[in-house]
C-alpha positions as CSV (number, residue, x, y, z in Angstrom):
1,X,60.2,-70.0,-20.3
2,X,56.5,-71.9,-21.0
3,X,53.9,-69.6,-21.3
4,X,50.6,-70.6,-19.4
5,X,47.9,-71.0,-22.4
6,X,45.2,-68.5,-20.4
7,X,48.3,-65.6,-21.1
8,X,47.9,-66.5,-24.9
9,X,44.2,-65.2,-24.4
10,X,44.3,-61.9,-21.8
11,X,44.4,-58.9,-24.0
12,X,45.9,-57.2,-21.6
13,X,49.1,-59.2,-21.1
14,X,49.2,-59.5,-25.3
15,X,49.2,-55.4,-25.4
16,X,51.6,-55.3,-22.5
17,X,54.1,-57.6,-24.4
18,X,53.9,-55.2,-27.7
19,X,54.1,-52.0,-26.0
20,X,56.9,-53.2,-24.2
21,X,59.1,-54.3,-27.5
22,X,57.8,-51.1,-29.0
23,X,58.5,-48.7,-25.8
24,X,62.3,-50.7,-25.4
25,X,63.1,-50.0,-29.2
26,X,61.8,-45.8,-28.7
27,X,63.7,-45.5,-25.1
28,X,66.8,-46.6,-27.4
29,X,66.1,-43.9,-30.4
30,X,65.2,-41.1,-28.0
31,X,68.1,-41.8,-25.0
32,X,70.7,-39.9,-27.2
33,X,68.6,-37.1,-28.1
34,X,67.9,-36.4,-24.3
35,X,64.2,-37.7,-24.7
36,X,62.0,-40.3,-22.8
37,X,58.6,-41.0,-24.2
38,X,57.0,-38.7,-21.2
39,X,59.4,-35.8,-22.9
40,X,58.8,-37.2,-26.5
41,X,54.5,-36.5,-25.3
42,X,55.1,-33.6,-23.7
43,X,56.6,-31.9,-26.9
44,X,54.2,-33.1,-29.4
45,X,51.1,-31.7,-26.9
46,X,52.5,-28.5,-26.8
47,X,53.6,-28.5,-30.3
48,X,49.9,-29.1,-30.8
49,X,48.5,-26.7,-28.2
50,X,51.3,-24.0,-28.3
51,X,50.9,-21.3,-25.6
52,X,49.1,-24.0,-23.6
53,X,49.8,-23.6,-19.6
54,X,51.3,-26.2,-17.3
55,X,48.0,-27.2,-15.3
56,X,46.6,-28.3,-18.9
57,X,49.4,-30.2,-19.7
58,X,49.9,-32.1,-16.2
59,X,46.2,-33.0,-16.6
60,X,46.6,-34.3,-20.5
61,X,49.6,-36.1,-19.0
62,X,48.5,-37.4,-15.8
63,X,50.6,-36.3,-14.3
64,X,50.3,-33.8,-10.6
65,X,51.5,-29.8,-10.5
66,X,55.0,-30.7,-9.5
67,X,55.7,-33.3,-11.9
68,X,54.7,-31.0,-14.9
69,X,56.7,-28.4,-13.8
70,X,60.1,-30.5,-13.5
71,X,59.3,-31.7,-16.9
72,X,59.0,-28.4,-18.3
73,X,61.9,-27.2,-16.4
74,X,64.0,-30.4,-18.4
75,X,62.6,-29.3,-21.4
76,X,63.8,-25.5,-20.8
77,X,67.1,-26.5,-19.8
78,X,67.6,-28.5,-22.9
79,X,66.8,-25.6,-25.2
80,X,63.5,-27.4,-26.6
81,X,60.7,-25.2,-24.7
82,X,60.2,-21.7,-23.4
83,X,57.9,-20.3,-20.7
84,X,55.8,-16.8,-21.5
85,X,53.5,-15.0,-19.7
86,X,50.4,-16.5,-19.2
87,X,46.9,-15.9,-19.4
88,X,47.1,-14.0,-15.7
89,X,49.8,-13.8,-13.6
90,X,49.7,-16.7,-11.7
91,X,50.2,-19.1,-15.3
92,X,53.0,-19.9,-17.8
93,X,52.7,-20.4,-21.4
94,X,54.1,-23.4,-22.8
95,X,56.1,-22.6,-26.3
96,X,58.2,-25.0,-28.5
97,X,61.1,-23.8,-29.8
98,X,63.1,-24.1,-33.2
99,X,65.4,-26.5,-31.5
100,X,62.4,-28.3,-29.8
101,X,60.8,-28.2,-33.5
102,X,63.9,-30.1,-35.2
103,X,64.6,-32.5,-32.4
104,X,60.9,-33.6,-32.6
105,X,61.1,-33.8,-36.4
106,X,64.3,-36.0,-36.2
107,X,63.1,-38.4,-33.7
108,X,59.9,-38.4,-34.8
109,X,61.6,-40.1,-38.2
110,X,63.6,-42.6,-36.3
111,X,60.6,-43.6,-34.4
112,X,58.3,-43.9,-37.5
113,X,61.9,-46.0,-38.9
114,X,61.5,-48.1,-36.0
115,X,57.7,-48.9,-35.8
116,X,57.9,-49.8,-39.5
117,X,60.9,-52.2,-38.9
118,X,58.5,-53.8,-35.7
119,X,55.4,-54.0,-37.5
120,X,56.7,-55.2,-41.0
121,X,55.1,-58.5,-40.9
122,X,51.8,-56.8,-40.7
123,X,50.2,-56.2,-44.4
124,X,49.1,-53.1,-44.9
125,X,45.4,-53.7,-44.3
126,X,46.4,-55.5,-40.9
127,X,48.5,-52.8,-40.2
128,X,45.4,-50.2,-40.8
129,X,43.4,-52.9,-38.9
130,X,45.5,-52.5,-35.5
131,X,45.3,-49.0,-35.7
132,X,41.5,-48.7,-35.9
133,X,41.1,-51.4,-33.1
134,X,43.5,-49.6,-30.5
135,X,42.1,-46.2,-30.8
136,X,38.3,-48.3,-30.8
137,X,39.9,-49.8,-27.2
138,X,41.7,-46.3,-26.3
139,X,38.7,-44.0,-27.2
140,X,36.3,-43.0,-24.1
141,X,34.0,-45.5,-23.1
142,X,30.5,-44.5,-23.9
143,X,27.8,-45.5,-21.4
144,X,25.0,-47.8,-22.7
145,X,21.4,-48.9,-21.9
146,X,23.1,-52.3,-19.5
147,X,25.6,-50.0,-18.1
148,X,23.3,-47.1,-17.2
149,X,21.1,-49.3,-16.2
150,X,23.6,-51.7,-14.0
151,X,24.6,-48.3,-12.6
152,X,20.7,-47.4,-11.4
153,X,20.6,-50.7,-9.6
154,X,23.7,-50.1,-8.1
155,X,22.4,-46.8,-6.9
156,X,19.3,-47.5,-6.3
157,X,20.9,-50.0,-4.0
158,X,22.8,-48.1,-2.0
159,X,20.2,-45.7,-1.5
160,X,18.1,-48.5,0.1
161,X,21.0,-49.2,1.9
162,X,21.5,-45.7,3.8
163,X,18.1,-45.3,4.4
């Protein structure tokens, strides 16, 4: 199908497009290996933060108290995680296990496989080019003179407005 020219120049529909050949190509690595890229997250965070509780990681997921806990029930029931006692008796640890440990190191190579096979008509200096931008667009937006100061109107505004 035609694409509109004005889709050619929204960022946001050009990341979409990538992340969606990129996200197709890691659903395919990880499906045999019982994995999603939620599950794939989820190990590396508490491979990275082992002992962490579940609240913790719900929040660095974004994801609500229920949700965390059926992921981390998945991930026990396929051998890759373990629950200990947490910091009080109302919390859970999060540990990886062995199994969790090789099964992240295995797809972890097929995914780097992958990404290298999508990107390799980037040069290497593009390549380092798109990392730097995304994490510049990903990091936390800090607040600046115009935006403090478009927030004070606003306020100020609405202030004005109750009284």
């Amino acid at each position: 199908m035609k694409q509109d020219g004005d889709l050619e120049t929204i960022l946001g529909y050009q990341l979409q497009r990538a992340r969606m050949v990129m996200s197709d190509d890691a659903r395919r690595l990880l499906e045999p290996y019982g994995l999603t890229p939620a599950k794939l997250t989820a190990l590396l965070l508490i491979r990275a933060n082992p002992g962490c509780d579940q609240s913790a990681l719900g929040r660095a997921l974004s994801i609500n108290r229920s949700s965390v806990m059926k992921l981390v029930n998945l991930l026990t029931a396929q051998g890759d995680v373990e629950r200990r006692a947490g910091r009080n008796l109302r919390t859970n640890a999060v540990h990886l296990l062995p199994s969790g440990q090789e099964r992240l190191a295995t797809v972890l190579g097929l995914l780097r496989e992958s990404e290298a096979r999508l990107t390799e008509r980037l040069s290497p200096a593009e390549h380092k080019t798109l990392f730097a931008l995304l994490r510049k667009l990903s990091a936390p937006k800090s607040r600046t003179a115009g935006a403090s100061a478009g927030h004070a109107v606003r306020k100020s505004k609405a202030i004005k407005t109750a009284v």
